[in-house]
C-alpha positions as a printed NumPy array, in Angstrom:
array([[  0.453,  -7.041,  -4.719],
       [  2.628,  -5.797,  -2.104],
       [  1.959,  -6.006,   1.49 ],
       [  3.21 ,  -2.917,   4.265],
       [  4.811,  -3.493,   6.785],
       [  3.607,  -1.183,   9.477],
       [  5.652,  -2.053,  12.978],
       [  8.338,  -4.878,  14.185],
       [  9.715,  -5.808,  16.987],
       [ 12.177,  -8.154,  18.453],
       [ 10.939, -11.389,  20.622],
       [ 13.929, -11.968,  22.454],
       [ 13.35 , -14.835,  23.794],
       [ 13.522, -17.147,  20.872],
       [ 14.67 , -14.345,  18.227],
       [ 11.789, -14.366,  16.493],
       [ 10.145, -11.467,  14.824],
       [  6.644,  -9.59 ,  15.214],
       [  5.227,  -7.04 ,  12.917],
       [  1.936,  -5.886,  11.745],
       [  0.658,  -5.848,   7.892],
       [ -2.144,  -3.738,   6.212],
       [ -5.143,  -6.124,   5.362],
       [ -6.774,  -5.782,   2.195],
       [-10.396,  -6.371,   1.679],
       [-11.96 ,  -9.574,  -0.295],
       [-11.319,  -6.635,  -3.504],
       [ -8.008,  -6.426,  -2.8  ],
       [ -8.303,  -2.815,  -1.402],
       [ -6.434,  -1.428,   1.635],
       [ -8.509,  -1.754,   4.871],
       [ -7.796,   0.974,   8.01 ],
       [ -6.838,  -2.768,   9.782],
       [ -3.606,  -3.85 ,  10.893],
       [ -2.874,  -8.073,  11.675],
       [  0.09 ,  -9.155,  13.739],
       [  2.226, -12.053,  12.593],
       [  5.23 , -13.133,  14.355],
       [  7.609, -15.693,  13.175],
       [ 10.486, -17.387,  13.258],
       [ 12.454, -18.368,  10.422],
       [ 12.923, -17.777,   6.794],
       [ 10.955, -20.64 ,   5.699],
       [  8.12 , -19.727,   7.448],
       [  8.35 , -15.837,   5.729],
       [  8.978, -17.035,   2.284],
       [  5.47 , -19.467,   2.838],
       [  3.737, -16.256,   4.043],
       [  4.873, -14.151,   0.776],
       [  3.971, -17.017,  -1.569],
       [  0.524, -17.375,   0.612],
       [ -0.041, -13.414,  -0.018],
       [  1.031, -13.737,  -3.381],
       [  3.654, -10.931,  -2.514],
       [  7.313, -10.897,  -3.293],
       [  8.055,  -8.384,  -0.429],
       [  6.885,  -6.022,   2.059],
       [  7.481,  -2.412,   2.226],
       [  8.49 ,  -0.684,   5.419],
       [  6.112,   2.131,   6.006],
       [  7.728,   5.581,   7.421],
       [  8.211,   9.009,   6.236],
       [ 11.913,   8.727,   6.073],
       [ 12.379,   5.133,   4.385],
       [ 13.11 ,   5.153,   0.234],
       [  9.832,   3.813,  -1.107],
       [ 12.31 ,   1.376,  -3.308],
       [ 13.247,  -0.392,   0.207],
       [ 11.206,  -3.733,   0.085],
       [ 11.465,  -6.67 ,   2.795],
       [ 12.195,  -9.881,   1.022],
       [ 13.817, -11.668,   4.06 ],
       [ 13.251, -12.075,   7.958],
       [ 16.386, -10.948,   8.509],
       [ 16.024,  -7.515,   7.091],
       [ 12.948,  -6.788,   9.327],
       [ 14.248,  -3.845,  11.662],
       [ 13.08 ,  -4.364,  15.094],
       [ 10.745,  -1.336,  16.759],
       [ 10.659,   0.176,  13.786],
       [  7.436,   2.016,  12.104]])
């Protein structure tokens, strides 16, 4: 299962990272819902992918190549949709 990635930003303060995820439903489906998540270092992204059962997440815009998936904090591009 792959999650999207829907919006990040920067925190600045302590360099962490916020972004919002589509939720699935208890079927697994794609819900109209987006959850915010913000965190801090790798560690606690690779425990969210394994939690999610996901290997990535895939930045959603109209302009990014579907093949480009997130698979570490550092490659999540602030203020972007």
């Amino acid at each position: 299962m792959m999650s999207q990635l829907i919006h990040m930003q920067s925190n600045q303060a302590n360099q962490g990272k916020t972004f919002y995820i589509q939720a699935y439903n208890n079927e697994g489906m794609l819900i109209n819902k987006f959850e915010k998540y913000s965190m801090y270092e790798e560690n606690e992204f690779y425990s969210f992918l394994e939690r999610v059962e996901a290997k990535g997440l895939e930045l959603i815009t109209e302009s990014t190549d579907p093949s480009f998936i997130i698979t570490s904090l550092r490659n999540v591009i602030p203020m972007k949709y």
